[in-house]
N, CA, C and O atoms as a GROMACS GRO file, in nm:
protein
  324
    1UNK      N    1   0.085  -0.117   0.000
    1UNK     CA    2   0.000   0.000   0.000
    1UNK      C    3   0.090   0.123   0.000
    1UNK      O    4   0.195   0.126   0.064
    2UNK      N    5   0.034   0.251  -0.092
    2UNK     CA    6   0.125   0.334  -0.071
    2UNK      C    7   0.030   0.464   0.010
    2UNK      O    8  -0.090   0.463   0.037
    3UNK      N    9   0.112   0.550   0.029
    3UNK     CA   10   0.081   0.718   0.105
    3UNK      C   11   0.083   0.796  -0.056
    3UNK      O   12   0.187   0.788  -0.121
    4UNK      N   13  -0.015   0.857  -0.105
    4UNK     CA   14   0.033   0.929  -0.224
    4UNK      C   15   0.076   1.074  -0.214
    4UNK      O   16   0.086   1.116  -0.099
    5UNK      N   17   0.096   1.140  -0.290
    5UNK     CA   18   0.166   1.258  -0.310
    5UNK      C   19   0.005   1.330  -0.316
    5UNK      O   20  -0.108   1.303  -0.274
    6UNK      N   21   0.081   1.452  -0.404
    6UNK     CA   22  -0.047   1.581  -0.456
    6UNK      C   23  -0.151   1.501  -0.550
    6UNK      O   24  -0.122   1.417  -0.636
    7UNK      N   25  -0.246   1.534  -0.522
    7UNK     CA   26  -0.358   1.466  -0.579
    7UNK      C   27  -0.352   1.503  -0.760
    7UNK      O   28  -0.406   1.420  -0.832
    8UNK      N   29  -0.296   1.610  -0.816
    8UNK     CA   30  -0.283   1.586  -0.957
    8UNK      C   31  -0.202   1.506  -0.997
    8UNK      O   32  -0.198   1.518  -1.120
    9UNK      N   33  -0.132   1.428  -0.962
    9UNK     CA   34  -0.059   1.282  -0.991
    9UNK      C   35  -0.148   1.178  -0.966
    9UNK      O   36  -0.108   1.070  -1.010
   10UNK      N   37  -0.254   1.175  -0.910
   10UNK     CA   38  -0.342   1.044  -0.869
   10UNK      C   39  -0.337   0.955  -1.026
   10UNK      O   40  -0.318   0.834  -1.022
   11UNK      N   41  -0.348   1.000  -1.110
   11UNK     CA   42  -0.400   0.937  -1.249
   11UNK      C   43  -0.264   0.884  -1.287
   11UNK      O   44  -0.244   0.815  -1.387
   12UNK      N   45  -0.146   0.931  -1.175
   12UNK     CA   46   0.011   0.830  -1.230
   12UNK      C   47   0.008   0.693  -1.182
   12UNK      O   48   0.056   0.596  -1.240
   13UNK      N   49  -0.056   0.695  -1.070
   13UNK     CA   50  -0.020   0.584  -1.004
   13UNK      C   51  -0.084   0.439  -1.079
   13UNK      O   52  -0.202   0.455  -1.111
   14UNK      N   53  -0.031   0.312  -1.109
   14UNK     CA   54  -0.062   0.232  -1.178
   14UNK      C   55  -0.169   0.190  -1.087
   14UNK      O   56  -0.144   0.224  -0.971
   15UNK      N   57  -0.282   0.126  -1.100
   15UNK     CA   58  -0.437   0.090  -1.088
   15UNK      C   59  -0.407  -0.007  -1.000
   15UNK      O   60  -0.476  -0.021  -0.899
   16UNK      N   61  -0.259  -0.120  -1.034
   16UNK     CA   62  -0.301  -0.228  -0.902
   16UNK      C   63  -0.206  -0.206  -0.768
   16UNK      O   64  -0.168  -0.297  -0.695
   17UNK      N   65  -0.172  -0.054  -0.749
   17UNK     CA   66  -0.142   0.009  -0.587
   17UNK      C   67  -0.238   0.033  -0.570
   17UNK      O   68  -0.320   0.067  -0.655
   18UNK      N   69  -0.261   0.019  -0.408
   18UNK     CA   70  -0.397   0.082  -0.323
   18UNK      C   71  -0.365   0.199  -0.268
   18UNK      O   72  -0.274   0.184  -0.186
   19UNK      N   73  -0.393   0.281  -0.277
   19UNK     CA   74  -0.357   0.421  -0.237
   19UNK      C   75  -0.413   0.481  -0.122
   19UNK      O   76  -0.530   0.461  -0.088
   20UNK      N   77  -0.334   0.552  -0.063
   20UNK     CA   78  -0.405   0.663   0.086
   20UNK      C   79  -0.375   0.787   0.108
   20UNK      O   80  -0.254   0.803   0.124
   21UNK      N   81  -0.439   0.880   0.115
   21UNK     CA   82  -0.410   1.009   0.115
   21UNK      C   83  -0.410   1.071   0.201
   21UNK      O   84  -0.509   1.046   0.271
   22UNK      N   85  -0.332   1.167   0.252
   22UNK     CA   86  -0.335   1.205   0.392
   22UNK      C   87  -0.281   1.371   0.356
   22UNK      O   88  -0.203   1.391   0.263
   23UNK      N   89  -0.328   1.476   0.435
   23UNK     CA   90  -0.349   1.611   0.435
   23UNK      C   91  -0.442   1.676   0.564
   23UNK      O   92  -0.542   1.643   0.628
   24UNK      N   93  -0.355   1.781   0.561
   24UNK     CA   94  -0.408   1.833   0.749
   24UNK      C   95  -0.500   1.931   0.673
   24UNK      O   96  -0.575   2.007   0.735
   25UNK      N   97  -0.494   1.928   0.541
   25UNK     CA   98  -0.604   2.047   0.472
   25UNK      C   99  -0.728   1.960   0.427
   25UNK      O  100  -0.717   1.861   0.354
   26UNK      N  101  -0.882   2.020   0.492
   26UNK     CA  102  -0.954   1.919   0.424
   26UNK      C  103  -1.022   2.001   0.310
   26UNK      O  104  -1.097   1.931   0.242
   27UNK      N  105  -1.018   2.086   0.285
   27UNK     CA  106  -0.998   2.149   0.114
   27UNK      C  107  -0.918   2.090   0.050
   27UNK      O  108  -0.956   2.087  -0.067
   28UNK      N  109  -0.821   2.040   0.063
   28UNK     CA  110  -0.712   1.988  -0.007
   28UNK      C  111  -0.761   1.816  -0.040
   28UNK      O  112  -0.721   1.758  -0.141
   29UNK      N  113  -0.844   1.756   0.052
   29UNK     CA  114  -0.890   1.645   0.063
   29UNK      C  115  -0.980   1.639  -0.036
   29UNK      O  116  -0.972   1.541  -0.109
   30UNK      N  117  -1.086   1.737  -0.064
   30UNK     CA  118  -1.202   1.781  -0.133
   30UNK      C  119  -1.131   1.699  -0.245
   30UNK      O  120  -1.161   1.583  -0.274
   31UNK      N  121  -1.019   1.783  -0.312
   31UNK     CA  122  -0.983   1.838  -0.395
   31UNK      C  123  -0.956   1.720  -0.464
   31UNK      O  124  -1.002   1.713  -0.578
   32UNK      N  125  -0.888   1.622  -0.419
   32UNK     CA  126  -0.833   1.469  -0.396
   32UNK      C  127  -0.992   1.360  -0.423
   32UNK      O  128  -1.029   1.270  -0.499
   33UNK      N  129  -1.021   1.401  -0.364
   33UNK     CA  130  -1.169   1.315  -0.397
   33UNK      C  131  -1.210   1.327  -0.529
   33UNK      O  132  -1.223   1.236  -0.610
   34UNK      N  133  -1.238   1.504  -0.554
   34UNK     CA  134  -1.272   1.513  -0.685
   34UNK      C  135  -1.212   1.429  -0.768
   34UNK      O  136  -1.266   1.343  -0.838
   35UNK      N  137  -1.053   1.466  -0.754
   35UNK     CA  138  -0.936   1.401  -0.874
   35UNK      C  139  -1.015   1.224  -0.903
   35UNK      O  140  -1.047   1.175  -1.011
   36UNK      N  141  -1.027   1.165  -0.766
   36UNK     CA  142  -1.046   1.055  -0.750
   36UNK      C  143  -1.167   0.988  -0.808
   36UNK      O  144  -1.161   0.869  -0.839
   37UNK      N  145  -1.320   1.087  -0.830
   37UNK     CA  146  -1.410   1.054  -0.903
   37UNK      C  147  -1.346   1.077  -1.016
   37UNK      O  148  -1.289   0.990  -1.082
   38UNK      N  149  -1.351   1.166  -1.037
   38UNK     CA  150  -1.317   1.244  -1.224
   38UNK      C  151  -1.227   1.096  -1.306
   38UNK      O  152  -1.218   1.066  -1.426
   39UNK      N  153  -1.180   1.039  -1.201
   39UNK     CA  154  -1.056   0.926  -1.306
   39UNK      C  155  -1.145   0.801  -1.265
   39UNK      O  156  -1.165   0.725  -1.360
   40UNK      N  157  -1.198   0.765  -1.155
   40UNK     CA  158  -1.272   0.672  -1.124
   40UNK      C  159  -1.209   0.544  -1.058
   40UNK      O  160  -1.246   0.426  -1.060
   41UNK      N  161  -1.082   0.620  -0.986
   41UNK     CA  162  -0.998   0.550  -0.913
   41UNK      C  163  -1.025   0.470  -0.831
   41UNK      O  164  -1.032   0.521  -0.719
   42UNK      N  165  -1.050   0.342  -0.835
   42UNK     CA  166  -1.125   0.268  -0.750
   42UNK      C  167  -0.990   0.208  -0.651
   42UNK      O  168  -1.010   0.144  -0.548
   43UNK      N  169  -0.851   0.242  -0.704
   43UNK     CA  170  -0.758   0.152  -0.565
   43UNK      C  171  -0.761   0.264  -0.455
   43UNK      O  172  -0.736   0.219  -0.343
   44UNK      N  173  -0.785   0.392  -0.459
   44UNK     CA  174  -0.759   0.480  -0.390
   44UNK      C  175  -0.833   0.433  -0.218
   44UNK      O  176  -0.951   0.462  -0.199
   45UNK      N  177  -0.748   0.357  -0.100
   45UNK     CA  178  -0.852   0.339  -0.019
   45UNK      C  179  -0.919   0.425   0.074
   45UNK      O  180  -1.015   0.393   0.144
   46UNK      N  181  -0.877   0.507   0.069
   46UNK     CA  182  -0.926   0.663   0.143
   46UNK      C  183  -0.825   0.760   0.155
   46UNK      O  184  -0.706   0.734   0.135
   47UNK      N  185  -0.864   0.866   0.185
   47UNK     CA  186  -0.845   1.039   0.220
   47UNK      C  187  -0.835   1.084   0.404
   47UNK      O  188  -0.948   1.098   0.452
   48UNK      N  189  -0.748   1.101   0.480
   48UNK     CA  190  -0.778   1.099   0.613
   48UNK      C  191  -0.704   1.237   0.604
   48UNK      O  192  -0.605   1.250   0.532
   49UNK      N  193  -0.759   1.345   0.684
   49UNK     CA  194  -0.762   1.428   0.778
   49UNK      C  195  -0.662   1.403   0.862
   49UNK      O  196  -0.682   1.319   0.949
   50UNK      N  197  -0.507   1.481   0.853
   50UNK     CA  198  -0.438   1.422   0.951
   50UNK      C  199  -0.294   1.490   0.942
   50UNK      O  200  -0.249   1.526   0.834
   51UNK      N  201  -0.226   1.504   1.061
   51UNK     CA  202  -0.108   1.591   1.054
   51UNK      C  203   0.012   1.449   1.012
   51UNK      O  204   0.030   1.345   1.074
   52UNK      N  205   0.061   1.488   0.913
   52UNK     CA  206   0.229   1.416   0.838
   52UNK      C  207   0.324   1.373   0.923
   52UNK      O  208   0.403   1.280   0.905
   53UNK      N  209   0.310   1.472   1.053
   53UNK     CA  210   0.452   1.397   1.154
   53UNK      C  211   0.372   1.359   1.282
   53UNK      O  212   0.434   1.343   1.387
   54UNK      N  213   0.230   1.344   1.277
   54UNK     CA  214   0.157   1.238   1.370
   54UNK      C  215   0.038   1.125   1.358
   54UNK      O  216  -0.061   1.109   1.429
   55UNK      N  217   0.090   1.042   1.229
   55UNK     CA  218  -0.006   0.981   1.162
   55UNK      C  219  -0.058   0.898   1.233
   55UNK      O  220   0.013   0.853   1.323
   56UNK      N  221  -0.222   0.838   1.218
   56UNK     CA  222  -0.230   0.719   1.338
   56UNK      C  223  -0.203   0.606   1.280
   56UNK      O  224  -0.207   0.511   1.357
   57UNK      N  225  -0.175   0.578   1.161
   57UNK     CA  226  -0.121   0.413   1.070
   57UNK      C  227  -0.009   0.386   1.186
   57UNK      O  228   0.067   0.455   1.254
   58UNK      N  229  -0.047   0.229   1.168
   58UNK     CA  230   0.027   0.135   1.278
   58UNK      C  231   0.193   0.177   1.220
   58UNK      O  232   0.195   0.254   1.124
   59UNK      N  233   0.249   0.157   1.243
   59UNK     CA  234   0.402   0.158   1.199
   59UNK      C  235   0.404   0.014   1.098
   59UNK      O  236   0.334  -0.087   1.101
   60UNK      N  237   0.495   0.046   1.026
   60UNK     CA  238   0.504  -0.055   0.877
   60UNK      C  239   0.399  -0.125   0.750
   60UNK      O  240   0.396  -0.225   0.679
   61UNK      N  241   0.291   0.047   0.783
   61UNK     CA  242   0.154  -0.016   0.777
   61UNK      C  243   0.178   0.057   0.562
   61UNK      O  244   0.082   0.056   0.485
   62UNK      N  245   0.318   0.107   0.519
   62UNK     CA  246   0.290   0.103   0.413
   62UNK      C  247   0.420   0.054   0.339
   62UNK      O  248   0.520   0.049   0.410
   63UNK      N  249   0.434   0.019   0.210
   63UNK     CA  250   0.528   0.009   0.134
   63UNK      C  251   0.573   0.091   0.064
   63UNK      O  252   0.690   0.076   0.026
   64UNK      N  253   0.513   0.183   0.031
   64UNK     CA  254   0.604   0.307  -0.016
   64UNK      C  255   0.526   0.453   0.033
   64UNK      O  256   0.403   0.456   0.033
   65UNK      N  257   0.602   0.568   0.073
   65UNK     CA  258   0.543   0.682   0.116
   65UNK      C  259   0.614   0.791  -0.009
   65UNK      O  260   0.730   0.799  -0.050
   66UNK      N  261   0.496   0.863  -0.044
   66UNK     CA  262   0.574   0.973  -0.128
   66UNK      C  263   0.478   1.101  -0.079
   66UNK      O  264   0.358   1.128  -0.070
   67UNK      N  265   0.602   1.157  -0.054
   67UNK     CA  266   0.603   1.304   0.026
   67UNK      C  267   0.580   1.440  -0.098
   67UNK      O  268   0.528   1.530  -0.034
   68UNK      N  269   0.593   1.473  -0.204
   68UNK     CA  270   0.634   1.566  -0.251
   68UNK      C  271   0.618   1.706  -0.199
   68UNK      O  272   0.522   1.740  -0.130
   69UNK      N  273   0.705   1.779  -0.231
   69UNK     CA  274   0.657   1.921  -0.184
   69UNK      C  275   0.642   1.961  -0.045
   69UNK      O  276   0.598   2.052   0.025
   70UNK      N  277   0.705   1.839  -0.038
   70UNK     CA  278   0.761   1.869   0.171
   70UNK      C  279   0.835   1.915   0.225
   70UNK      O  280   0.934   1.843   0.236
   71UNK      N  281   0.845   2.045   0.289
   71UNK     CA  282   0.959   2.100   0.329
   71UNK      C  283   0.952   2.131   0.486
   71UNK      O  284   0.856   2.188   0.536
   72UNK      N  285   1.044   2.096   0.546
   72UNK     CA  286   1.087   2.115   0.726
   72UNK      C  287   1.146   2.234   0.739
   72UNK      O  288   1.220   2.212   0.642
   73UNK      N  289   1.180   2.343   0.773
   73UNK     CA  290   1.238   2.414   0.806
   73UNK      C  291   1.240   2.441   0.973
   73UNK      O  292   1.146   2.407   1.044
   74UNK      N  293   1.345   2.497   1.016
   74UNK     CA  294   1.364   2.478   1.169
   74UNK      C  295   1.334   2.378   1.229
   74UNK      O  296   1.280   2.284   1.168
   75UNK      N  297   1.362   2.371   1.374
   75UNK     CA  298   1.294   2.278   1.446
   75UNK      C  299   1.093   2.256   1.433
   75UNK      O  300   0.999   2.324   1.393
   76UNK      N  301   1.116   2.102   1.503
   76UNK     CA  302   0.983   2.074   1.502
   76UNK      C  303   0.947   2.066   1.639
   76UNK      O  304   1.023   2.079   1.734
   77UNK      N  305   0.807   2.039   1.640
   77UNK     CA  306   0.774   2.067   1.784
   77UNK      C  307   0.800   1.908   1.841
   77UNK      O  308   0.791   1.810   1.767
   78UNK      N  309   0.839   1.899   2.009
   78UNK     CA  310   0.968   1.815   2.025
   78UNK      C  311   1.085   1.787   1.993
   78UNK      O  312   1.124   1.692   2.061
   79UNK      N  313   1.168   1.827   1.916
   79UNK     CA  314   1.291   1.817   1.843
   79UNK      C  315   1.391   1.838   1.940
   79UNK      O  316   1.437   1.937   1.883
   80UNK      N  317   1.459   1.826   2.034
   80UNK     CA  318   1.562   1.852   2.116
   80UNK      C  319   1.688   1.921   2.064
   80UNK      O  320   1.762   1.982   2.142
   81UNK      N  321   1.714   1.912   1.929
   81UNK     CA  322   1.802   1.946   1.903
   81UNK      C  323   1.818   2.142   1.837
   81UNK      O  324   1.927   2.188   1.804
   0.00000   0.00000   0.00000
């Protein structure tokens, strides 16, 4: 199972990955759904509402994660360093 990127790539991903989408924006989710009817993406297994550095997926719960357009700058909240 993968984590997908920006939802205008949804139509890259080959049909037999199951896909999951995750975004702390739920406009951005909207937006993802649409993509997701409009192509008729049926591996897509859902859209969750959810912050990137506190996901609730079990740990090892995917095979590939793609981040694009992710950027960290400074510390994060907890970061000790």
């Amino acid at each position: 199972m993968s984590w997908l990127g920006p939802a205008y790539r949804l139509g890259d991903y080959s049909r037999s990955n199951r896909l999951c989408g995750v975004d702390i924006s739920e406009p951005m989710l909207r937006k993802a759904q649409q993509r997701v009817d409009e192509l008729g993406l049926t591996n897509v297994e859902g859209l969750w509402v959810m912050d990137a550095e506190h996901l609730s997926f079990a740990d090892a719960s995917f095979d590939v994660v793609v981040a694009q357009y992710v950027i960290t700058t400074g510390r994060t909240r907890g970061d000790p360093r």
